[in-house]
C-alpha positions in Angstrom: 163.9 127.7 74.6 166.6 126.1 72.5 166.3 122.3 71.5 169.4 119.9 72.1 169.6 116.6 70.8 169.9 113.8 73.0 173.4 113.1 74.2 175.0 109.4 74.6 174.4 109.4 78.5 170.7 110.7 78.4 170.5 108.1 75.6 171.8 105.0 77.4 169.0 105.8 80.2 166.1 106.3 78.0 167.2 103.1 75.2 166.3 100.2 77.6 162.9 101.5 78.2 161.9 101.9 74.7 160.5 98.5 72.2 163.2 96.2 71.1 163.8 96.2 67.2 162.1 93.9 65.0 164.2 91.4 63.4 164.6 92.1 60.0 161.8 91.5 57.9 159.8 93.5 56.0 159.9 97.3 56.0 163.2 98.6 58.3 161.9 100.1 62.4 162.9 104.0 62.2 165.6 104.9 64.1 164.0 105.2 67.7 166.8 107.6 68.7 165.5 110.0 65.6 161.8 109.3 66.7 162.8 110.2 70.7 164.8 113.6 69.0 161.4 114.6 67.0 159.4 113.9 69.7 161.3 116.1 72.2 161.9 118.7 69.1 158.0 119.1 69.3 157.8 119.3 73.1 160.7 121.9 73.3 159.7 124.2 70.4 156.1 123.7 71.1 155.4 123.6 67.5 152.8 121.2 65.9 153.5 117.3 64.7 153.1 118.7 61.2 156.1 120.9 61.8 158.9 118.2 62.9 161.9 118.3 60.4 162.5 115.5 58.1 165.9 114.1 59.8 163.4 113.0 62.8 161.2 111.4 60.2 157.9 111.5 59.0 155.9 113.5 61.0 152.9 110.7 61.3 155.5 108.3 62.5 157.0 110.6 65.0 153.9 111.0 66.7 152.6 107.9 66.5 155.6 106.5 68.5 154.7 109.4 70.8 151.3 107.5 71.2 152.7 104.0 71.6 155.1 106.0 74.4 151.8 107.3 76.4 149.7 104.2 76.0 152.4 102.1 77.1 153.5 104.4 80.2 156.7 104.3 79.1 157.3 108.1 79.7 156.8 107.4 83.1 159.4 104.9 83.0 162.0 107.2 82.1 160.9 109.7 83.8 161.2 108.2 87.0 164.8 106.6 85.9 165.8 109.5 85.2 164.4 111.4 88.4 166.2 108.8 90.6 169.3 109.3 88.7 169.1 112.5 89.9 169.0 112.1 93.3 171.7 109.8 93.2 173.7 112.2 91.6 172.4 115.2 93.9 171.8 117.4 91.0 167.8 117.0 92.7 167.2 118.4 95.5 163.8 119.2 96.9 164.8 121.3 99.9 164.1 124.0 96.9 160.6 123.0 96.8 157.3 125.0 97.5 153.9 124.3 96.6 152.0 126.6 95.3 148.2 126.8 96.5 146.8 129.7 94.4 144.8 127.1 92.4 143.5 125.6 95.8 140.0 127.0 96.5 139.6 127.9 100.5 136.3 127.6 102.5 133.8 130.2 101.7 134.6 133.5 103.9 138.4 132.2 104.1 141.3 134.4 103.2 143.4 132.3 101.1 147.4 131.9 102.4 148.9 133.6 99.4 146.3 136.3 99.1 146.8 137.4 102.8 150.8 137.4 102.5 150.8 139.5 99.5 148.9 142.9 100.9 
């Protein structure tokens, strides 16, 4: 799977959910929209958080703003923004949807669903 960057309108969604920048003082905030990139870098490759390239920054800061993300629900956040966004722009549409109940376990001496529609 090849990784894209995150474009303007994807970034305009996910910005208002992230921390607002310090002011300031002190040491500079990294570049959340780097931070988000490395972050997604590592989710699309599937390499490791010791293998996100430099121009996403540090690899410890990278994924502890993937922390902060999680323990915050933030993911979520966007996630579901950006699920309703796709309803509203109909590019979503669960008429396409099946569940699949291979992992279900049935009732001893039951034939599971899936099992009997495949002989």
């Amino acid at each position: 799977m090849s990784f894209h960057e995150i474009d303007d309108a994807l970034w305009k969604s996910i910005e208002r959910h992230l921390p607002p920048q310090k002011p300031h003082t002190g040491r500079p905030r990294s570049d959340l929209r780097k931070l988000m990139n490395g972050i997604l870098y590592v989710v699309t490759t599937g390499c490791t958080w010791q293998d996100v390239p430099r121009q996403y920054g540090s690899k410890s800061t990278v994924h502890r703003f993937h922390l902060y993300l999680c323990e915050h629900s933030i993911y979520q956040e966007i996630f579901n923004e950006l699920l309703n966004k796709g309803y509203d722009l109909e590019k979503v549409d669960l008429s396409h949807c099946f569940t699949d109940t291979k992992d279900i376990p049935t009732k001893k001496g039951e034939i599971s669903v899936t099992m009997a529609t495949r002989k």
